[in-house]
N, C-alpha and C positions, 0 to 999 in steps of 0.2 A: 085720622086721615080723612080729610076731604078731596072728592075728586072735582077735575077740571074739568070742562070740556066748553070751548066757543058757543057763544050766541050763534043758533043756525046749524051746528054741525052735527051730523047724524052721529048717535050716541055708540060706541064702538062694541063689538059685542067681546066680551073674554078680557078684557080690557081697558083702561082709560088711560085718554089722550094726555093728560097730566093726573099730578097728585100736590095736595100741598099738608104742609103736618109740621108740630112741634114737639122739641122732646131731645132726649138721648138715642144717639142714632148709631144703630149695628149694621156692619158691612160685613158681608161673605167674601170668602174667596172664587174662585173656578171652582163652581165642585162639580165633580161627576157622580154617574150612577154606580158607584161601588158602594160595599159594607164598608163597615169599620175596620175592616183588616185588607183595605184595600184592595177586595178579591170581587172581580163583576158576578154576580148572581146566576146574571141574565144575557144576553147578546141583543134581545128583542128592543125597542126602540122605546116601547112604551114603560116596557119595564120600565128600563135606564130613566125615564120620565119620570118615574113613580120612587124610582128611589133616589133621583138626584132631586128632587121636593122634601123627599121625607126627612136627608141630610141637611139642606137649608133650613126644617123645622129641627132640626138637632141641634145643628149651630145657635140658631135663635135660640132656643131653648135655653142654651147654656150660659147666652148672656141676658136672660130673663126678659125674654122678647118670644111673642110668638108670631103664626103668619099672619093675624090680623093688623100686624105692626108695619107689614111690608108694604112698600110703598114704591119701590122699583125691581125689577125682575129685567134681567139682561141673558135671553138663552144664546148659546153657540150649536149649533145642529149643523149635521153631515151630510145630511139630506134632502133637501128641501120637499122634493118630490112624496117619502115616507111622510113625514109631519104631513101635508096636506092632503096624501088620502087616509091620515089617521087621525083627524082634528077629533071628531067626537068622541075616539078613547081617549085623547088626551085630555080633551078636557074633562071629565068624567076620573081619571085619575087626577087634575089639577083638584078639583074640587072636592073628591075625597079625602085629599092631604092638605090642602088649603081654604077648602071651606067656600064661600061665595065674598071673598076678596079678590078685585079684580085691579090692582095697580099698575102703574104704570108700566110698559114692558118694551121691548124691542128682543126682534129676534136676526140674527143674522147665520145665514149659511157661510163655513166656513170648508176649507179643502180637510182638512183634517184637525185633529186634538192631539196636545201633548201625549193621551195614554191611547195606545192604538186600539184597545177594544171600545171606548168610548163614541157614543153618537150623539150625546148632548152634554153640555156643561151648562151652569148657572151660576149666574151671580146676583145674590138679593142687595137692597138695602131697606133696613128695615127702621122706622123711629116710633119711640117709643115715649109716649106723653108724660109729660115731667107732672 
């Protein structure tokens, strides 16, 4: 994976502005921050962070991909307000589970999530060099 970013434009932090990569490429679904037995842990926000990342490195996992592979990251969040007085746990959990790959991303606040205890969802896509 190589990143983007314009002539001139200030380098984004947690993040880049594009990505470009060849390879076999794996797509996530919506996941949330639940276990394996679809049962939430946690309520707390960062949790849910920590473990709707760890689930994206499961899925990868399984189709022989991991987070250095990810190349776009799409969050859903309930809050917009919580996320931003909690960027430096999150990141700090992003980077415990993901390492210091920083792809592409976009985050949107939404009114709510299919699973009502849920406050964030993810979607990665990840490629993986042939």
């Amino acid at each position: 994976m190589q990143t983007v970013n314009p002539e001139g434009w200030k380098r984004p932090k947690g993040y880049s502005n594009g990505t470009t990569a060849r390879g076999r490429m794996v797509f996530t679904g919506g996941l949330v921050g639940w276990d394996e037995n679809e049962h939430f842990p946690s309520g707390d926000f960062i949790d849910q962070v920590r473990q709707v990342l760890k689930n994206a490195v499961a899925v990868l996992e399984a189709a022989d991909a991991g987070p250095e592979h990810v190349v776009r990251l799409t969050w859903y969040i309930t809050d917009k307000q919580e996320y931003l007085s909690r960027l430096k746990e999150m990141g700090e959990a992003y980077r415990d589970v993901m390492g210091r790959n920083f792809p592409a991303m976009a985050m949107v606040q939404v009114a709510a999530l299919i699973e009502d205890e849920a406050k964030v969802e993810l979607e990665a896509t990840a490629v993986v060099p042939d």
